[in-house]
Biopython code that builds the backbone (N, CA, C, O; Angstrom):
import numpy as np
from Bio.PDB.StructureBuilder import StructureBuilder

atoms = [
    (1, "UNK", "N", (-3.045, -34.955, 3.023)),
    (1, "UNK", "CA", (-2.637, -35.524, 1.757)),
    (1, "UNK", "C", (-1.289, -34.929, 1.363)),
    (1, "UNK", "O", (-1.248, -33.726, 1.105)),
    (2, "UNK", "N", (-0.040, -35.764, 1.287)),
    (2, "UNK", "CA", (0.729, -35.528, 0.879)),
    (2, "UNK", "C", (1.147, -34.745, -0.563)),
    (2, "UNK", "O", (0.353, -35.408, -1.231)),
    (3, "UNK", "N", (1.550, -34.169, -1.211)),
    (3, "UNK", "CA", (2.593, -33.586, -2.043)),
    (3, "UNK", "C", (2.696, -34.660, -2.830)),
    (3, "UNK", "O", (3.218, -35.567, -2.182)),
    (4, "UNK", "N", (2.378, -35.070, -4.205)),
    (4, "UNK", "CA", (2.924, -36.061, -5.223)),
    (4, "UNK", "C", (4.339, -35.508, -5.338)),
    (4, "UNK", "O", (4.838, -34.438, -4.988)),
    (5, "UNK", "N", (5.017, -37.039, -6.194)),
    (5, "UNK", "CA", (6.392, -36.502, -6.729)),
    (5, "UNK", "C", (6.201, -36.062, -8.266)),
    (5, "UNK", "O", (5.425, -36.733, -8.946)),
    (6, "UNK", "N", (6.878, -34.952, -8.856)),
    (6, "UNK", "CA", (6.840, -34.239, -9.981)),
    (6, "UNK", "C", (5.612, -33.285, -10.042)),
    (6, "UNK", "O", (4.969, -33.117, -11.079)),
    (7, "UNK", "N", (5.343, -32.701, -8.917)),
    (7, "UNK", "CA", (3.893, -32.237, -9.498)),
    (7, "UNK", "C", (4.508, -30.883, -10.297)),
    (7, "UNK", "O", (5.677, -30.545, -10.483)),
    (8, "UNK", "N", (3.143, -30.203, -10.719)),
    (8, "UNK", "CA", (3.683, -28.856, -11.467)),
    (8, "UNK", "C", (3.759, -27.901, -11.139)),
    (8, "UNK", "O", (4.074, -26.951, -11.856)),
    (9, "UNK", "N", (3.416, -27.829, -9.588)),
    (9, "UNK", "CA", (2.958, -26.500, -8.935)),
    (9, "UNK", "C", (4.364, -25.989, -8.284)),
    (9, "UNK", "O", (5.331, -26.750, -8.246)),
    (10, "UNK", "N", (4.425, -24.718, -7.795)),
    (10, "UNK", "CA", (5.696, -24.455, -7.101)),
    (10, "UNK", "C", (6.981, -23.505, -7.970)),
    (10, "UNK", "O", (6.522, -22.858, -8.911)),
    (11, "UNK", "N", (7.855, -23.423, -7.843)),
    (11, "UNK", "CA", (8.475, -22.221, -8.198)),
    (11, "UNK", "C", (9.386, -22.783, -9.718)),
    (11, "UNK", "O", (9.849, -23.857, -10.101)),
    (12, "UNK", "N", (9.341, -21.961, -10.035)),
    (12, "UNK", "CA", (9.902, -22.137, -11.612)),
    (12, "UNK", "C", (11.554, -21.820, -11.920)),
    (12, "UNK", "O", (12.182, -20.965, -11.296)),
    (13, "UNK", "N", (12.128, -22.654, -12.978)),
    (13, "UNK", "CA", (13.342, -21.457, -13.213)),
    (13, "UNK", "C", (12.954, -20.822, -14.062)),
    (13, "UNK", "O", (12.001, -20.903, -14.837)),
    (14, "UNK", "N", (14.156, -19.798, -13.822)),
    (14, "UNK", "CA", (13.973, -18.446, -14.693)),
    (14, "UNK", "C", (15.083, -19.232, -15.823)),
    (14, "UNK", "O", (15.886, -19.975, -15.260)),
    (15, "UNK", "N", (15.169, -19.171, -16.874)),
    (15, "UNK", "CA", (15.892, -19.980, -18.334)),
    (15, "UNK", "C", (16.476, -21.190, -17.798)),
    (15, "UNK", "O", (15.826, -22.178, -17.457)),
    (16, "UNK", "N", (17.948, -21.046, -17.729)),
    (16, "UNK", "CA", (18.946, -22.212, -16.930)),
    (16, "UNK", "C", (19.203, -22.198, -15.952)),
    (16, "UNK", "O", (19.899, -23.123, -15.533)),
    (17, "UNK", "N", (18.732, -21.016, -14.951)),
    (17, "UNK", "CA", (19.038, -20.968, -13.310)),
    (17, "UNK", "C", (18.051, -21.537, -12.532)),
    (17, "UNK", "O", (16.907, -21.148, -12.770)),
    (18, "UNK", "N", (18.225, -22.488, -11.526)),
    (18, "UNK", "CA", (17.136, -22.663, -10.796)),
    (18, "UNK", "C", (16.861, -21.924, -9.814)),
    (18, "UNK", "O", (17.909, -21.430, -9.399)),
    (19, "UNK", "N", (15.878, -21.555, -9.156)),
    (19, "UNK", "CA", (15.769, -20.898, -8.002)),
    (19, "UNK", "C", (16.083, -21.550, -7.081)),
    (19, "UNK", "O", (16.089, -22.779, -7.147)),
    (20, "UNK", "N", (16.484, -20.752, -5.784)),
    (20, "UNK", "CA", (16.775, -21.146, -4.214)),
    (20, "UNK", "C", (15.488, -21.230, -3.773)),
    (20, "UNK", "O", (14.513, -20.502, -3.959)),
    (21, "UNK", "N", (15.679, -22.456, -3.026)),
    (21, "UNK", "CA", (14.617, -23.031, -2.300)),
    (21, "UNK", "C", (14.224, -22.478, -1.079)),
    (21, "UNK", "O", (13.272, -22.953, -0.461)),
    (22, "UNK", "N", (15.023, -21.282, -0.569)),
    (22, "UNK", "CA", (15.515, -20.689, 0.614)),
    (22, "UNK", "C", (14.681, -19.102, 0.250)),
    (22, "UNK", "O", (15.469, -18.258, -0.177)),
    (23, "UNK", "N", (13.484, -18.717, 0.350)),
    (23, "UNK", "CA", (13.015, -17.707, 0.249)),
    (23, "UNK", "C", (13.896, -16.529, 1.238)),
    (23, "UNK", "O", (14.308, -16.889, 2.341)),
    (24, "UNK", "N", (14.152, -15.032, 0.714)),
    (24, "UNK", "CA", (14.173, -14.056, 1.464)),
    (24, "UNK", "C", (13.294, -13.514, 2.083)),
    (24, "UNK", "O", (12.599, -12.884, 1.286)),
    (25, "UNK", "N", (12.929, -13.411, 3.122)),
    (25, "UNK", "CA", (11.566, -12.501, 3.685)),
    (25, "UNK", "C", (12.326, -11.187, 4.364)),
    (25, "UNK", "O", (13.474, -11.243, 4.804)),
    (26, "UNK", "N", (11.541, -10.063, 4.376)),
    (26, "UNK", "CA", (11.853, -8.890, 4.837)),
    (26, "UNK", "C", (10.183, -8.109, 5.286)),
    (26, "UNK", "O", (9.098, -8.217, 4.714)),
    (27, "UNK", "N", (10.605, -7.276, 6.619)),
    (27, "UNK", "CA", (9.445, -6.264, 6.414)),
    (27, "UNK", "C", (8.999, -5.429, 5.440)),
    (27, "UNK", "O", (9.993, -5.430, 4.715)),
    (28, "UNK", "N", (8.415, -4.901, 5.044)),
    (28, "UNK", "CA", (8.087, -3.495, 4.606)),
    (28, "UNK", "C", (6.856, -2.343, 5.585)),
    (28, "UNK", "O", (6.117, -2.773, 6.470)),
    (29, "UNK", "N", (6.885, -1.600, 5.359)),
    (29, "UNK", "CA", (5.659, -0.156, 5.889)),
    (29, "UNK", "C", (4.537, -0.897, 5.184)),
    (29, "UNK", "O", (4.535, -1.655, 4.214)),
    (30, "UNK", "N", (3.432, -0.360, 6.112)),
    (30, "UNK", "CA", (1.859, -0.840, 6.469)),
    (30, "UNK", "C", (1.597, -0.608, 4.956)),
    (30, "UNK", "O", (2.309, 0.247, 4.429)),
    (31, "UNK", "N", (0.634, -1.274, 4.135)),
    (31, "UNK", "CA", (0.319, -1.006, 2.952)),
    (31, "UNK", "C", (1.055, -1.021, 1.592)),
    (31, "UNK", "O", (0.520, -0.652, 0.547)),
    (32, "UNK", "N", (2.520, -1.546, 1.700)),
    (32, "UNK", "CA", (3.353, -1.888, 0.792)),
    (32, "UNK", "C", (3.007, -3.115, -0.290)),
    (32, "UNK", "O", (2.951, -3.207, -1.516)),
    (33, "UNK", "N", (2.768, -4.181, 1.078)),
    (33, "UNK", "CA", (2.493, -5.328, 0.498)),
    (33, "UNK", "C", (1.233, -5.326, -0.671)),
    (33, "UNK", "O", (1.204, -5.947, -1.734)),
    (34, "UNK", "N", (0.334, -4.519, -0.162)),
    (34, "UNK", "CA", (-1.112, -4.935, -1.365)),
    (34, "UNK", "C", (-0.086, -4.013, -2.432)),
    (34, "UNK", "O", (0.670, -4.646, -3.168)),
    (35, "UNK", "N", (-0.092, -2.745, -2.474)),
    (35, "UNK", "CA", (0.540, -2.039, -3.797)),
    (35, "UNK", "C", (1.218, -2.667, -4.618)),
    (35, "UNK", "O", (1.329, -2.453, -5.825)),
    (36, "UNK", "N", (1.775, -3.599, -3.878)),
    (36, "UNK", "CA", (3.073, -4.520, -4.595)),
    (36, "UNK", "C", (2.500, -5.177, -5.408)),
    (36, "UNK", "O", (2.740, -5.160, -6.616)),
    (37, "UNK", "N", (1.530, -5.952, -4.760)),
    (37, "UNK", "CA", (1.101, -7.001, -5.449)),
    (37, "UNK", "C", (-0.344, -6.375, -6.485)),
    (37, "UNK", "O", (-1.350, -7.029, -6.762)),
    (38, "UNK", "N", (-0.051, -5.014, -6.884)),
    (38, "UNK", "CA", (-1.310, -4.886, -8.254)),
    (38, "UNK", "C", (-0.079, -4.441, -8.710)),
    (38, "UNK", "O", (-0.175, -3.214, -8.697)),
    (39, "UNK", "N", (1.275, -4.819, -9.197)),
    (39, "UNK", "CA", (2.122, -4.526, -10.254)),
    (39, "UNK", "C", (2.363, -5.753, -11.103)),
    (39, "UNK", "O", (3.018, -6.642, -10.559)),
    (40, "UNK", "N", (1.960, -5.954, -12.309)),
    (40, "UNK", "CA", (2.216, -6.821, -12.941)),
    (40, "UNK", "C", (3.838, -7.422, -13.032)),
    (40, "UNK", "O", (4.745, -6.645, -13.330)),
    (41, "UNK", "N", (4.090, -8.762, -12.770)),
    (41, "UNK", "CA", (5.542, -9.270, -12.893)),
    (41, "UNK", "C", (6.448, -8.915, -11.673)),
    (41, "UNK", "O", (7.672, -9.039, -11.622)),
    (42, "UNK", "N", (5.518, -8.396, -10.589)),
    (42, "UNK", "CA", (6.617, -7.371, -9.459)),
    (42, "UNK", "C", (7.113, -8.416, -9.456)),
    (42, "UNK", "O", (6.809, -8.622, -10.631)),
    (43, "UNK", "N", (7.661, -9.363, -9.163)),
    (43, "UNK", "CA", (8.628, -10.245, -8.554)),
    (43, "UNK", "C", (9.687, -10.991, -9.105)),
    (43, "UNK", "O", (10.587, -11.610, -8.536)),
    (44, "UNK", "N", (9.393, -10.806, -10.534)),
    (44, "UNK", "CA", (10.635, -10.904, -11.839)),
    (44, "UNK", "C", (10.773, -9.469, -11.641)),
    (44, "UNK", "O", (11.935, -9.415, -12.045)),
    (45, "UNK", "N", (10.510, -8.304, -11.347)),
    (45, "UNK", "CA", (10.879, -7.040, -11.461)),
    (45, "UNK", "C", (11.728, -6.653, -10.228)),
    (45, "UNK", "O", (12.585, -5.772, -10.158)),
    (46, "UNK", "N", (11.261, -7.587, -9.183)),
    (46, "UNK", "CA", (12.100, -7.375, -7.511)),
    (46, "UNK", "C", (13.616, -7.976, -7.805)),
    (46, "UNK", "O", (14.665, -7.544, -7.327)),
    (47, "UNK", "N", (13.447, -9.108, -8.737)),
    (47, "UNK", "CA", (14.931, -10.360, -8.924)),
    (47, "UNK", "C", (15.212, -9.526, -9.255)),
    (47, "UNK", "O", (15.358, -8.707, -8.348)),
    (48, "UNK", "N", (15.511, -9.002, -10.638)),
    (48, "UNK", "CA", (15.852, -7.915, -11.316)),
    (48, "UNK", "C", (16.738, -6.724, -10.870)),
    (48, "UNK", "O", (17.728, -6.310, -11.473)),
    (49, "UNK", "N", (16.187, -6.211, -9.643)),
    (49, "UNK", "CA", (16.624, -4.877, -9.044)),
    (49, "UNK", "C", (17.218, -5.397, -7.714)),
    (49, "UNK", "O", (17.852, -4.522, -7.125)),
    (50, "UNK", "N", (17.181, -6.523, -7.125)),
    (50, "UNK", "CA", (18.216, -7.113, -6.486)),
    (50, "UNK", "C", (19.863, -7.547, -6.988)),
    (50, "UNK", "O", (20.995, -7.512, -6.505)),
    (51, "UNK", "N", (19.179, -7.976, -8.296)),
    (51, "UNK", "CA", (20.693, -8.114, -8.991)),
    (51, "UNK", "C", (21.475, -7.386, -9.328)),
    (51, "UNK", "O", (22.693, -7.505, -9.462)),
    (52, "UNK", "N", (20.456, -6.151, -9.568)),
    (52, "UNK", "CA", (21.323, -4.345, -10.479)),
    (52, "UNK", "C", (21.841, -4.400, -8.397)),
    (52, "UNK", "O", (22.983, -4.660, -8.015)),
    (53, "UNK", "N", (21.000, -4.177, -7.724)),
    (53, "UNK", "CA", (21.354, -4.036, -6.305)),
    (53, "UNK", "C", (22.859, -4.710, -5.967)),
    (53, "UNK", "O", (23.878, -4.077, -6.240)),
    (54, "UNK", "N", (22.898, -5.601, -5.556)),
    (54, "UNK", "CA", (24.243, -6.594, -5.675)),
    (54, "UNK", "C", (25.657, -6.026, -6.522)),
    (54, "UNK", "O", (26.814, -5.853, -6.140)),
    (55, "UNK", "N", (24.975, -5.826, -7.862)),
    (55, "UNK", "CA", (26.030, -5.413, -9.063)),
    (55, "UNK", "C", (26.326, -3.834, -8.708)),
    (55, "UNK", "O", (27.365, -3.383, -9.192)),
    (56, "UNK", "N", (25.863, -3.325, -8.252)),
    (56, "UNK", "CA", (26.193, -1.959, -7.164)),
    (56, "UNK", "C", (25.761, -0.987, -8.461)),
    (56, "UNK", "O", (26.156, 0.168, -8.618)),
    (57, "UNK", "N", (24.899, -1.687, -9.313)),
    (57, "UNK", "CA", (23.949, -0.695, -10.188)),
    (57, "UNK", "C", (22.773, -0.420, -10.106)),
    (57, "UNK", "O", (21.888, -0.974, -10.756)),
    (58, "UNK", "N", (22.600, 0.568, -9.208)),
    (58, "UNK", "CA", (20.449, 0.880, -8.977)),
    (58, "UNK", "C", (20.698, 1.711, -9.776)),
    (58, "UNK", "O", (20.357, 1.291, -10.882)),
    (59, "UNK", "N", (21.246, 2.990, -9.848)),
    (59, "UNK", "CA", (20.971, 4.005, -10.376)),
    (59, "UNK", "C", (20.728, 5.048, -9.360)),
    (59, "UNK", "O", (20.745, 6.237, -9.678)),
    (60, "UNK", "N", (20.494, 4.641, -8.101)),
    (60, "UNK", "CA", (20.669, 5.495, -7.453)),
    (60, "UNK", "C", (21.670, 6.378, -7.019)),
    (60, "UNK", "O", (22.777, 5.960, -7.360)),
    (61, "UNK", "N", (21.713, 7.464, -6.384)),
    (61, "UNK", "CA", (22.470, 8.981, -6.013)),
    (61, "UNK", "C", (23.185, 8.653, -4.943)),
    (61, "UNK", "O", (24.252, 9.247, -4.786)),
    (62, "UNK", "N", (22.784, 7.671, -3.991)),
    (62, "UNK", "CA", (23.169, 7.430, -2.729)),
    (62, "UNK", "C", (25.520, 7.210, -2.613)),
    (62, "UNK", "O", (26.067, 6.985, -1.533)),
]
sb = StructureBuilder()
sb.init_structure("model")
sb.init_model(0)
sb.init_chain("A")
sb.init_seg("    ")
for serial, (resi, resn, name, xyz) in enumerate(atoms, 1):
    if name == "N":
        sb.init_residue(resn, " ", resi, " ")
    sb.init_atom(name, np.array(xyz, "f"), 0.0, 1.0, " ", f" {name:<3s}", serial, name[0])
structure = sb.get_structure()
């Protein structure tokens, strides 16, 4: 069964930006993935620290 057109399911924008349709995937170490996912919002919290990332603001020492 095909996919209707307009359905509601599927990725959202965040205000006026739409998201890329083009997911990033990356590894992580054994057991990352579940931890990740009992953090509330991790993934508005991942955009977030990709962008400080990019903007060459983590806060990190490095």
């Amino acid at each position: 069964m095909p996919f209707q057109k307009n359905h509601k399911l599927g990725a959202k924008p965040i205000g006026d930006e739409p998201m890329d349709r083009t997911p990033i995937c990356f590894n992580v170490r054994t057991g990352v993935r579940e931890k990740l996912k009992t953090i509330p919002d991790w993934k508005e919290q991942l955009r977030e620290y990709v962008d400080r990332l990019i903007d060459g603001q983590t806060g990190s020492d490095e």
